[in-house]
C-alpha positions in Angstrom: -92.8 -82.6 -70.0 -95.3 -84.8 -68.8 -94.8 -88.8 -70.7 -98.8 -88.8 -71.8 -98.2 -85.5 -73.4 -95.2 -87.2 -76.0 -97.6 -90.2 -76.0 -99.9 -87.5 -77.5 -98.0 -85.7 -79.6 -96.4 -89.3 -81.2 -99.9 -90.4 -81.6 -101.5 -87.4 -83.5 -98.1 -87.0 -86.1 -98.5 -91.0 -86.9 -102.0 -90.8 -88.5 -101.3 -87.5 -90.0 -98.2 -89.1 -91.9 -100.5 -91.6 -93.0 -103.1 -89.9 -94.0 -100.6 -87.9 -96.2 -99.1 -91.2 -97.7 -102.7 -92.0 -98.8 -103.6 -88.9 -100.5 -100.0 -89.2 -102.6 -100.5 -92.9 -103.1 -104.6 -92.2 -104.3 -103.1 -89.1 -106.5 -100.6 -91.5 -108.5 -103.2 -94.2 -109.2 -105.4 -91.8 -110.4 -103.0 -90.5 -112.7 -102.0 -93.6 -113.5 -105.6 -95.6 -114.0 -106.2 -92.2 -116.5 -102.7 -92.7 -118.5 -103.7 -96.5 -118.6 -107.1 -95.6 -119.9 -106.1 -93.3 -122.2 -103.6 -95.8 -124.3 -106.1 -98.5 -123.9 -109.1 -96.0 -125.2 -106.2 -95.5 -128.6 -105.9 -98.9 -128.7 -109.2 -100.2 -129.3 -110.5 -97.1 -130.9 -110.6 -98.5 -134.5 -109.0 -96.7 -137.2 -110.3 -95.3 -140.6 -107.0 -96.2 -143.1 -107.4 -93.5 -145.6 -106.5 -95.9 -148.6 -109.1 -98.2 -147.4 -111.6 -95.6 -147.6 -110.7 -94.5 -151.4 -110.4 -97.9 -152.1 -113.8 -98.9 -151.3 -114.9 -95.7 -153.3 -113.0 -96.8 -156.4 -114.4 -100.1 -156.0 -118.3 -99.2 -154.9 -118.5 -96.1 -156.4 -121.1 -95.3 -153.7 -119.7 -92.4 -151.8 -123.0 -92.1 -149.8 -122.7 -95.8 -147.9 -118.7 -94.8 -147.1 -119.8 -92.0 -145.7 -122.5 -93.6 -143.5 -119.8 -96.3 -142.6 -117.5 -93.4 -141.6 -120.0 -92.4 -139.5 -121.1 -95.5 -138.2 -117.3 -96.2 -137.5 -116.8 -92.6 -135.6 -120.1 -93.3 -133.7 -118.9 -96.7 -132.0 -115.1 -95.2 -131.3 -116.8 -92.5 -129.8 -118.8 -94.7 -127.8 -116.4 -96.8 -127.0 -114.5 -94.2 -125.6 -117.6 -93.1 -123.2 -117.6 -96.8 -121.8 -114.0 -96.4 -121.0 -114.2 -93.2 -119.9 -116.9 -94.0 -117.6 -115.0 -97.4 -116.4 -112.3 -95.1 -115.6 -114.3 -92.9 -113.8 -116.0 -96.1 -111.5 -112.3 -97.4 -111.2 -111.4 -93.3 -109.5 -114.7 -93.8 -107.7 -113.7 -96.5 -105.8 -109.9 -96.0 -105.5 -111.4 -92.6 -103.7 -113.7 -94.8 -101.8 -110.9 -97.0 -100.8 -109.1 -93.6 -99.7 -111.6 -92.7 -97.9 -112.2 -95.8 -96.1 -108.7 -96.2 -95.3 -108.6 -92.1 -93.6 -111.1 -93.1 -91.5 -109.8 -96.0 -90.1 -106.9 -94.2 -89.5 -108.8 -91.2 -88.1 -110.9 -94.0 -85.9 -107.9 -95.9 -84.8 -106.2 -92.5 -83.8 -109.6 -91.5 -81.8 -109.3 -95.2 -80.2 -105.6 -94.4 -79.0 -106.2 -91.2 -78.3 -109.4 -92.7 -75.4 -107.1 -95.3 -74.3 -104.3 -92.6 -73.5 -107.2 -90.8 -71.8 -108.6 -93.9 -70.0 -105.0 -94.4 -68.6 -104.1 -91.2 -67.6 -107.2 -90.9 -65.5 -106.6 -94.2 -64.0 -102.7 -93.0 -63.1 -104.8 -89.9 -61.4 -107.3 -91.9 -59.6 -104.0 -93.9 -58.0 -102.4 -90.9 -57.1 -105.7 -89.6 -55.5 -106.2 -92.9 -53.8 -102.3 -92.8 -52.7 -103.0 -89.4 -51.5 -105.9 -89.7 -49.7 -104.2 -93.5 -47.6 -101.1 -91.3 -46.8 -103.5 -88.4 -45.1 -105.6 -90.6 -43.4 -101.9 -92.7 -42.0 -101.0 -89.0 -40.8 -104.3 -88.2 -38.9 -104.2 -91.9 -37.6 -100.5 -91.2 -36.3 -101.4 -88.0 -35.0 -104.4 -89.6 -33.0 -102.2 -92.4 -31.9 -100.0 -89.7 -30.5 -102.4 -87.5 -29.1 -103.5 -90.6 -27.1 -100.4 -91.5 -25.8 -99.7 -88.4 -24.8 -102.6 -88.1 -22.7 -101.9 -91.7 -21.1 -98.5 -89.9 -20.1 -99.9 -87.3 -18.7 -102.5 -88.7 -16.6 -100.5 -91.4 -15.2 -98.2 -88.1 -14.4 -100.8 -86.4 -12.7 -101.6 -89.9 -11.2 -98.0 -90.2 -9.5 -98.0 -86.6 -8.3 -101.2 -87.3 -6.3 -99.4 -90.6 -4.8 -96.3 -89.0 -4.1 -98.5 -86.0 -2.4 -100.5 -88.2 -0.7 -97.4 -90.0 1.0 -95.8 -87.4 1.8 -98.9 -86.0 4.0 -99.2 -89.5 5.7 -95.3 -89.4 6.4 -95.7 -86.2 7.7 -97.9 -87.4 9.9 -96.2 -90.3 11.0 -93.3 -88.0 11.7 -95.4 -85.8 13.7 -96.7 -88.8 15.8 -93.3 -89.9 16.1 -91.9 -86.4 17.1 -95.1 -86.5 19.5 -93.9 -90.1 20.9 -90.5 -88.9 21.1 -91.2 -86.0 23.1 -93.3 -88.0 25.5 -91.1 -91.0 25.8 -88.2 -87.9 26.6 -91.0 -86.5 29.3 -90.6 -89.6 30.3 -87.2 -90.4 30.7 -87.0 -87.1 32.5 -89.4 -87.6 35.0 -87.8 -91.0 35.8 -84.2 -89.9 36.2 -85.9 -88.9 39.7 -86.3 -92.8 40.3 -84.5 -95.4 41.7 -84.6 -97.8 38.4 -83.3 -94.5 36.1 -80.7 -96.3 34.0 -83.3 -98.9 33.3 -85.7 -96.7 31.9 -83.1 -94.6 29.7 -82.0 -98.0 28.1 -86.1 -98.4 27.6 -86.2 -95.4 26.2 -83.3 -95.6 24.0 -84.2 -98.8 22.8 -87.9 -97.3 21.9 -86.5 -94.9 20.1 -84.2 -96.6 18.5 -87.2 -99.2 17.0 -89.3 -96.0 16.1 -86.2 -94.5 13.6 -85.9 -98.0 12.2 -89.6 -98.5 11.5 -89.5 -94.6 10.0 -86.7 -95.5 7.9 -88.3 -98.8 6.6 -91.4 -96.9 5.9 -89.7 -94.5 3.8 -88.2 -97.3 2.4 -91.3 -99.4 1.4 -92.7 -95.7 0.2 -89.7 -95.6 -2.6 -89.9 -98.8 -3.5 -93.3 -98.6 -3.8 -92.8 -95.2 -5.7 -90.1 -96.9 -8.1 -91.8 -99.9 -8.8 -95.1 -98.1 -10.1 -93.2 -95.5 -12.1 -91.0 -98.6 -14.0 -94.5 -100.6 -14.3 -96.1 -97.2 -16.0 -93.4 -96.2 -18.4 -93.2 -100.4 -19.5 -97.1 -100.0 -20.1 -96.4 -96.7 -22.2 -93.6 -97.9 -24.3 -96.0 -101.2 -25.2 -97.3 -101.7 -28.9 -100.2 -104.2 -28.5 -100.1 -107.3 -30.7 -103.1 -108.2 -32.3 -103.3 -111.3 -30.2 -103.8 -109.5 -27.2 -107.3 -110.1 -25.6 -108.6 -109.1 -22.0 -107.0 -110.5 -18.7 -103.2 -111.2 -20.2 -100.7 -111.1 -17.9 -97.0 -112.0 -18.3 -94.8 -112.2 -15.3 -90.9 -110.9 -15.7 -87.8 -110.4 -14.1 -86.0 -107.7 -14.8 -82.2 -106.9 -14.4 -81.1 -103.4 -14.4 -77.8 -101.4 -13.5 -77.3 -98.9 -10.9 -77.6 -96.7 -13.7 -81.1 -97.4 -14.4 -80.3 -99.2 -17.7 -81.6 -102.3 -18.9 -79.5 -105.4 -18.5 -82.1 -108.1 -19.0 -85.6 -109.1 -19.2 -86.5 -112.8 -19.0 -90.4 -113.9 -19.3 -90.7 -116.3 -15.6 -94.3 -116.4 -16.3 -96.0 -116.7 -19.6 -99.2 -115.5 -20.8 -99.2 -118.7 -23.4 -99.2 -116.3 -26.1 -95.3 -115.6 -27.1 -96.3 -112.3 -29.0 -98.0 -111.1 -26.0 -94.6 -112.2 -24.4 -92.5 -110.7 -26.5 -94.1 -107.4 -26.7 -93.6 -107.2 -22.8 -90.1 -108.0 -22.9 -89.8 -105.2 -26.0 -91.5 -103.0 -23.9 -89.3 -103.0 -20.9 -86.0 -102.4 -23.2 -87.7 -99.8 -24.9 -89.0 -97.6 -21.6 -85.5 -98.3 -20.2 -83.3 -96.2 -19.0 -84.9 -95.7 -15.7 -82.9 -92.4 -14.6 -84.9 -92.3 -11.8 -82.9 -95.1 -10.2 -80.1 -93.1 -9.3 -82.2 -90.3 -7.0 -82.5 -93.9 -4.5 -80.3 -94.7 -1.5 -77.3 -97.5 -2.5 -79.8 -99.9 -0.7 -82.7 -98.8 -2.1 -80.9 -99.3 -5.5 -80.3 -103.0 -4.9 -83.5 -103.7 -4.7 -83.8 -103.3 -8.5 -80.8 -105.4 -9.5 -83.3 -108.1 -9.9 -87.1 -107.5 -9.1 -90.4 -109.1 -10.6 -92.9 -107.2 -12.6 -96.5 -109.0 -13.7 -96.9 -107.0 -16.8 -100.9 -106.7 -16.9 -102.0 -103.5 -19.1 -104.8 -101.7 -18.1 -106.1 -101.0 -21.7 -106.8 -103.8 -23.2 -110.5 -104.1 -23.9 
C-alpha cells in the first residue's frame, strides 16, 4: 500500500469521529437545556394553593373576581411558559447552529488536508517524472558519447591500415630496387672476375651490398617505429576525458616508461601545458590506454626503443 493512501484513509476516519462526537455532544445539551427548562418552567410557574382560593371566597364572598384571578393567574403561567419555551427553543437554535458551524469546519479542514495531500502527491510525481526524464536523457548522452568514440576508433583504424598499406607498397618497392641493384651490382661482379683488379671489385661489391641490407633494415626499422609510435599516440588520444579547461593549441610533452610487455611503468609530464588538469588528464590517459600488446610483435631492439620515448600529447579534437 501506497503511504498517501494511509495518509488518506487516517485523514477521512479523523473528521468522521468528530463529527460523530458532535452530534452526541449536541444531542445531550439538548436534552439537557430541555430537562433544565422544564424544572425552571415548574419553578416559576406560580401556584394556585387551594386553601388560599377558598379562603378568599370565605372572606370576599365574590366568587366571580376569584375566578377571573384564576384565570388571570393561569393566563401569565401559561405565558410564562411560552417565553421559556421559546428561550429554549433559541437556546437549541443556536446550540444547532454551533453544531453546524463546528461540522463544517471540520468538513473544511478535512477538504484542506485532503488538497494538501493532493498537492504533495503530485509534486512527489512531478520529481519522479523529472528524475525520470534526467536519467533518460544521461542514457542517450552516454550512448552518444559512445557512439562517438567508437567511430574515432574506427577511423583512426582505418587510418593505420591505409599507413601500414601504404608502407608496405613503398617497401616493396625499395625491395624491388634493391633486388634490381643487387642483381646489377652481381652482373657486375661477374663481368669483372674477367679483370685484372677482380678481388677489388668483389670487396666493392660486398661492401655495397652490405650498406644496401643495412639501409633496408634501418628503413624497416624507422617504419615500426614510426608504426608504434602513432598507434601508442592514438590509443592515449582515445582513452583521454577532456577537462573543462582544455582550450585549442594545448600540448603537453611526456615521457613515457614501459615494459617489454607493453605495460605502463611511468609517465612523467617534461613539458607542461601550464594547465595541470590538462596535465593530468594526459598522464591519466597514457595509464589508462596502456597495455600496449602490440610491443611484443617488435624485434628486442625495436623494443628498446620504448623503454623510455617522448610523446607531445596534442589532441586533434579540441575545438
Amino acid at each position: 500500500m501506497r503511504p498517501d493512501t494511509k495518509i488518506q484513509g487516517g485523514g477521512l476516519l479523523f473528521p468522521f469521529l468528530i463529527a460523530v462526537g458532535c452530534h452526541l455532544l449536541g444531542g445531550w445539551l439538548l436534552w439537557f437545556g430541555w430537562h433544565q427548562a422544564s424544572i425552571i418552567s415548574e419553578q416559576r410557574m406560580p401556584k394556585i394553593q387551594p386553601n388560599a382560593v377558598i379562603s378568599a371566597v370565605a372572606v370576599q364572598q365574590d366568587p366571580i373576581e376569584a375566578l377571573r384571578q384564576k384565570q388571570r393567574a393561569e393566563a401569565a403561567a401559561k405565558a410564562q411558559a411560552n417565553r421559556e419555551r421559546q428561550k429554549q427553543k433559541e437556546a437549541q437554535r443556536k446550540a444547532e447552529a454551533r453544531k453546524q458551524a463546528l461540522i463544517r469546519q471540520r468538513e473544511k479542514e478535512a477538504q484542506q488536508k485532503e488538497r494538501e495531500r493532493q498537492k504533495a502527491a503530485a509534486k512527489r510525481e512531478a520529481e519522479r517524472i523529472a528524475t525520470e526524464k534526467a536519467k533518460r536523457e544521461a542514457e542517450i548522452k552516454r550512448q552518444k558519447l559512445q557512439a562517438e568514440q567508437a567511430r574515432k576508433a574506427e577511423e583512426a583504424r582505418k587510418a593505420e591500415e591505409i599507413r601500414k598499406q601504404k608502407a608496405l607498397r613503398e617497401r616493396e618497392a625499395l625491395l624491388r630496387a634493391a633486388q634490381a641493384r643487387k642483381e646489377a651490382l652481381a652482373a657486375a661482379e661477374a663481368e669483372r672476375k674477367r679483370q685484372e683488379s677482380i678481388e677489388v671489385e668483389k670487396q666493392s661489391l660486398q661492401s655495397a651490398l652490405d650498406q644496401e641490407e643495412a639501409f633496408l633494415s634501418q628503413l624497416e626499422d624507422q617504419e615500426q617505429l614510426a608504426s608504434m609510435q602513432m598507434l601508442i599516440k592514438n590509443y592515449v588520444e582515445q582513452s583521454w576525458s577532456r577537462p573543462p579547461t582544455a582550450r585549442k593549441g594545448m600540448q603537453a610533452t611526456l615521457k613515457i616508461e614501459l615494459l617489454p610487455t607493453g605495460e605502463v611503468k611511468s609517465v612523467n609530464v617534461i613539458e607542461s601545458s601550464r594547465d595541470s588538469a590538462f596535465d593530468r588528464s594526459a598522464e591519466q590517459a597514457v595509464y589508462r590506454a596502456g597495455p600496449f600488446r602490440e610491443l611484443q610483435d617488435l624485434k628486442p631492439h625495436q623494443r628498446d626503443t620504448f623503454r623510455s620515448f617522448n610523446l607531445v600529447f596534442k589532441p586533434e579534437d579540441i575545438q
